[in-house]
C-alpha positions as CSV (number, residue, x, y, z in Angstrom):
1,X,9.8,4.4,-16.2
2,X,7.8,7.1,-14.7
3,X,9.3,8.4,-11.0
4,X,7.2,9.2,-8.0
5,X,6.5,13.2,-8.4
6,X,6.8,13.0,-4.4
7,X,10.0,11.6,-4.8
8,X,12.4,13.7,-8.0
9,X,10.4,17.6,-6.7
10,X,12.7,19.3,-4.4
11,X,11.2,20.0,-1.3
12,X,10.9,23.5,0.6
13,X,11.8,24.5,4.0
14,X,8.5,24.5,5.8
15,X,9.0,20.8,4.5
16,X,12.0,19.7,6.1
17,X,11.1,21.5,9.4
18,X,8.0,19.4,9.6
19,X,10.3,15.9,8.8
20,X,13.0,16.6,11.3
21,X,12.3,14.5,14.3
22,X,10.7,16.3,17.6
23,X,12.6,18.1,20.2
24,X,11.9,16.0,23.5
25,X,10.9,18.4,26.3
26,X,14.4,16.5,28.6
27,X,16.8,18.5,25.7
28,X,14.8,21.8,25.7
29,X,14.8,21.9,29.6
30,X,18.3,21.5,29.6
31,X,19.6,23.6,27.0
32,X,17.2,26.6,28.6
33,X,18.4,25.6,32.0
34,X,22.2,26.3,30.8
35,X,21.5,29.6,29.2
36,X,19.7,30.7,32.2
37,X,22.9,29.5,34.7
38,X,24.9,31.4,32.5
39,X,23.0,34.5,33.0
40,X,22.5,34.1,36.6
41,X,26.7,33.8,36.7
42,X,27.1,37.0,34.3
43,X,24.9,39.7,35.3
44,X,25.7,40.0,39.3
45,X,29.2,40.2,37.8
46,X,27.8,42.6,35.5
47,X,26.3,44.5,38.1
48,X,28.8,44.5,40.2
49,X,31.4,45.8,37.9
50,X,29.0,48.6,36.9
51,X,28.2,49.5,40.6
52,X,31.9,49.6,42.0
53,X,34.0,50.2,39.6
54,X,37.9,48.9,39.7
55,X,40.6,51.7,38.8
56,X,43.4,50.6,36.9
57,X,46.2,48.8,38.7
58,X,43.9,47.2,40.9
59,X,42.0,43.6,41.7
60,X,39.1,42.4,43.0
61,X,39.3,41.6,47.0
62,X,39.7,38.0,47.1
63,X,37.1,37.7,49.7
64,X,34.0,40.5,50.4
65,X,33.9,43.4,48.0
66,X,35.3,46.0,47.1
67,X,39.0,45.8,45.2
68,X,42.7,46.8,46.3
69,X,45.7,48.2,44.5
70,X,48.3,46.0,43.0
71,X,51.8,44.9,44.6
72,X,53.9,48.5,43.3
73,X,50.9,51.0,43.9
74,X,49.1,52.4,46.6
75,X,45.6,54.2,46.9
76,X,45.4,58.0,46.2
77,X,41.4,58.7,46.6
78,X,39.7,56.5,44.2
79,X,42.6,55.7,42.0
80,X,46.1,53.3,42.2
81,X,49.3,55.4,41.9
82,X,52.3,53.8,41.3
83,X,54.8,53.4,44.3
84,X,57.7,56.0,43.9
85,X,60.8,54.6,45.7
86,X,63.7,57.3,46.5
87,X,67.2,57.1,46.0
88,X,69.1,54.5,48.1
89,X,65.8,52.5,49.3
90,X,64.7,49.3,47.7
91,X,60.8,48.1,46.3
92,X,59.2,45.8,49.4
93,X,56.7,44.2,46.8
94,X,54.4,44.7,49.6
95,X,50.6,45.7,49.1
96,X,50.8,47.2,52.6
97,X,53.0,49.9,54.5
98,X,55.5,52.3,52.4
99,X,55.9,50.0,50.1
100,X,59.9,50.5,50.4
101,X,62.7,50.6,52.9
102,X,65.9,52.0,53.2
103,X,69.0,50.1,51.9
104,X,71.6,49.2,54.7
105,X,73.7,52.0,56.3
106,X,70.4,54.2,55.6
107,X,67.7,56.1,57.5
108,X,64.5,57.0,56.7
109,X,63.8,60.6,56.7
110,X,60.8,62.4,57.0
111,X,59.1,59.5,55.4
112,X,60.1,60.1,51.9
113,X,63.9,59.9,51.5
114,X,66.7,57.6,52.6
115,X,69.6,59.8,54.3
116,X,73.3,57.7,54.7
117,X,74.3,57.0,58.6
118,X,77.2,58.9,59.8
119,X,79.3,56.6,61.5
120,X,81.4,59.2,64.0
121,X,85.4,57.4,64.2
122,X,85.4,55.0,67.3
123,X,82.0,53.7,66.3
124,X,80.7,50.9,64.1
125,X,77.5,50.5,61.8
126,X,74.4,48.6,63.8
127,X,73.7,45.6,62.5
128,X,70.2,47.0,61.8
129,X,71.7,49.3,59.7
130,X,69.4,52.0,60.5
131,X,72.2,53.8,63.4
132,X,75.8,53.3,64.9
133,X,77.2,52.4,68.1
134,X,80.9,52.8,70.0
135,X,83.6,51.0,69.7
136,X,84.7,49.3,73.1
137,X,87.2,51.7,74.9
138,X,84.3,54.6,73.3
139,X,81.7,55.9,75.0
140,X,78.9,58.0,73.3
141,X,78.7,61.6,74.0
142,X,75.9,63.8,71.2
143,X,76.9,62.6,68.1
144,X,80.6,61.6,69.1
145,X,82.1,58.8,70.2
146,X,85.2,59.7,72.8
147,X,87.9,57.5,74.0
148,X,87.6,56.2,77.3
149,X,91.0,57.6,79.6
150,X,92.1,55.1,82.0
151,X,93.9,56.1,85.1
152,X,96.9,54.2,86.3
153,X,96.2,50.7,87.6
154,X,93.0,50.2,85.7
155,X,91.2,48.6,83.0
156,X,88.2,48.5,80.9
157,X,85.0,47.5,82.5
158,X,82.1,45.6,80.3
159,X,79.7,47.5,82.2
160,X,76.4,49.0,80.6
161,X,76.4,51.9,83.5
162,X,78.5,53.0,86.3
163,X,82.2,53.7,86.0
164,X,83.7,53.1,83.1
165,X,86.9,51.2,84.1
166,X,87.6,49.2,87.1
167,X,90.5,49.5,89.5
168,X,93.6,46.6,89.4
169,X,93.8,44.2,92.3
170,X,95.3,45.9,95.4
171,X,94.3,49.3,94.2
172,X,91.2,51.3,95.0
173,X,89.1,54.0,93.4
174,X,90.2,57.5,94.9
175,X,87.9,59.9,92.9
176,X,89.3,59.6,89.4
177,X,92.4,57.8,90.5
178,X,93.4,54.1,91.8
179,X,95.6,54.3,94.7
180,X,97.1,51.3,96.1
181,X,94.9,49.4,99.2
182,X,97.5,50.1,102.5
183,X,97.2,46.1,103.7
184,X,98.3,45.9,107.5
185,X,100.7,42.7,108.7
186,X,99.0,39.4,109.2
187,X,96.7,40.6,106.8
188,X,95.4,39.4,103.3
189,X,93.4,41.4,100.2
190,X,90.2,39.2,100.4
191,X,88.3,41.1,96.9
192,X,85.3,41.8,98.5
193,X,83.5,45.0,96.1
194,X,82.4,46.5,99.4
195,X,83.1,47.1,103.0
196,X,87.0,46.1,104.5
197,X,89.1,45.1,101.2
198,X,91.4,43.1,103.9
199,X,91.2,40.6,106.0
200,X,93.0,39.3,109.1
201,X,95.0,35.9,108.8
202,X,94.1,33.0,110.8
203,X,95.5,33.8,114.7
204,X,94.4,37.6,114.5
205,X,91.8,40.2,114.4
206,X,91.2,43.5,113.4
207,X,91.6,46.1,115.9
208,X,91.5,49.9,114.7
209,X,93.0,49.0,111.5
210,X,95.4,46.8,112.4
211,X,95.8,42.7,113.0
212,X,97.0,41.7,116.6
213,X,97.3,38.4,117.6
214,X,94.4,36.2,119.5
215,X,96.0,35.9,122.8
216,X,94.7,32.3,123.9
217,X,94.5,31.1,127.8
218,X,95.4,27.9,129.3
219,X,93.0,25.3,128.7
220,X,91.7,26.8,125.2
221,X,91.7,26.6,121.5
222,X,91.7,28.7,118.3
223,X,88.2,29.6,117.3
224,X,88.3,30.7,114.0
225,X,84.7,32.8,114.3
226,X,83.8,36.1,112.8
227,X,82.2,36.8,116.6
228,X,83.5,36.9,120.0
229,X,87.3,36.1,121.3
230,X,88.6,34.1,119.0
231,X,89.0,31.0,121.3
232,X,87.6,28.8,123.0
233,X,87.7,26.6,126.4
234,X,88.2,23.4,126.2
235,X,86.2,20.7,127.4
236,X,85.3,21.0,131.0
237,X,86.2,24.3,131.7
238,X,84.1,27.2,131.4
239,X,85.4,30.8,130.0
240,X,86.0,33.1,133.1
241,X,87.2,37.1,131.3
242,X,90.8,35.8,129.7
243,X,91.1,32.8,131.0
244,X,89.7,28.8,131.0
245,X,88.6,27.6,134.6
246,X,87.9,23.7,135.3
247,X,84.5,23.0,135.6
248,X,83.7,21.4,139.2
249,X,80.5,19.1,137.9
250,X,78.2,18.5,141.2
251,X,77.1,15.1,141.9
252,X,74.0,13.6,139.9
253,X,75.0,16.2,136.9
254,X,77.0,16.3,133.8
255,X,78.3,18.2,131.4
256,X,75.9,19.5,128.6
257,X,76.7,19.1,124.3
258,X,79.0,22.4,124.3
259,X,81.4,20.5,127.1
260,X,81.6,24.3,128.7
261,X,78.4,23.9,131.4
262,X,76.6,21.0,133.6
263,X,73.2,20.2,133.9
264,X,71.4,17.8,136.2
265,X,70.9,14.3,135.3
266,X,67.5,12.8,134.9
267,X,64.8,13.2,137.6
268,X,67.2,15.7,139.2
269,X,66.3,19.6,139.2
270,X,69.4,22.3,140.0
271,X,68.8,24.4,143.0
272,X,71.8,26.6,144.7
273,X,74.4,24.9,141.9
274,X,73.6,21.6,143.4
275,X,71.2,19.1,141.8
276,X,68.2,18.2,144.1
277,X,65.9,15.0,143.6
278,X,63.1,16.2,141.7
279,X,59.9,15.1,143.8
């Protein structure tokens, strides 16, 4: 049986081009719009990789342009030179400062080396580990630390200024001394920092250095005041130099709160130490 020429012949490329089915102008837009996105995402890239160029050792800025140097290196003009870290300092894995720091019990020195703190004896290492300090019973003099010499009758103070020890109870600075406080009779050490360091028992006061007794009238009491006589009248009697006189209370008065002085009653007014009707 004879075959279909159309059908055995072989047929050329022109041929199959013109059987395969028709693009549809949906898959042509989209396969031109994805080579033109890519192009739009590669050549500001492009461009901007040609226009500012980044040196070895270096990234991109993750925000605005421009690019910085990688943790370990450090810019030198246009270029990223590696971070040298001396002797005795350690690598910060910072992209800003030095980009090192001393180890502890070091200092930095003019900016490029680490130097060992002296420690002078009587002192101890800082805890920043950057200088030294005195020991207490030490105090700091240039690049020393001396011992502290206490006088007799003394003992450290934890002051940060002023004298460096303070005096025993009962004893006194004296220049570079303590000498014992000279406590009169009837008298007491009352530790007062400043002004008399004794005071007068109860029943005397002071009196050019010394504690005499409160001599106390007739008709009076102990009055234990930092002012004035030491005592005090009693109730209706009124003080008169040393002494406590009775208090002769006109009529149509009374005797006032302190029970030392009268005053007129109500609607009464005093005139020549009587008490008049007030009209």
């Amino acid at each position: 049986m004879d075959r279909d020429p159309q059908l055995t012949e072989p047929r050329g490329p022109h041929e199959i081009a013109a059987c395969a089915p028709a693009q549809t102008p949906t898959v042509m837009a989209l396969f031109f719009g994805s080579i033109l996105a890519i192009l739009l995402f590669v050549l500001p890239a492009f461009a901007q990789t040609e226009g500012h160029s980044i040196p070895q050792n270096a990234s991109a800025n993750s925000y605005g342009d421009g690019w910085e140097c990688n943790i370990g290196f450090r810019v030198n003009e246009n270029t990223c030179v590696a971070v040298v870290v001396p002797q005795n300092a350690y690598n910060t894995n910072r992209t800003y400062g030095s980009g090192w720091e001393c180890l502890h019990g070091f200092r930095k020195t003019d900016e490029a080396a680490c130097v060992a703190v002296e420690v002078p004896d009587g002192g101890f290492l800082d805890p920043s580990g950057e200088r030294w300090r005195c020991l207490r019973g030490y105090i700091k003099v240039d690049d020393t630390c001396q011992e502290i010499v206490l006088p007799a009758n003394a003992y450290l103070a934890d002051a940060s200024y002023g004298s460096m020890w303070t005096c025993e109870r009962g004893f006194e600075a004296t220049g570079d001394q303590c000498t014992a406080i000279a406590v009169p009779a009837n008298a007491f050490l009352n530790g007062s920092a400043y002004g008399q360091p004794w005071t007068c028992e109860r029943g005397f006061f002071e009196r050019e250095g010394q504690c005499e007794a409160v001599a106390i009238p007739a008709n009076a009491y102990f009055y234990d005041a930092s002012y004035g006589s030491g005592w005090k009248c009693d109730r209706g009697y009124a003080a008169s130099a040393e002494t406590c006189e009775f208090i002769n209370i006109p009529e149509n008065a009374h005797l006032d709160r302190s029970g030392n002085r009268w005053e007129c009653n109500k609607n009464f007014q005093k005139s020549k130490g009587q008490c008049v009707l007030n009209n």
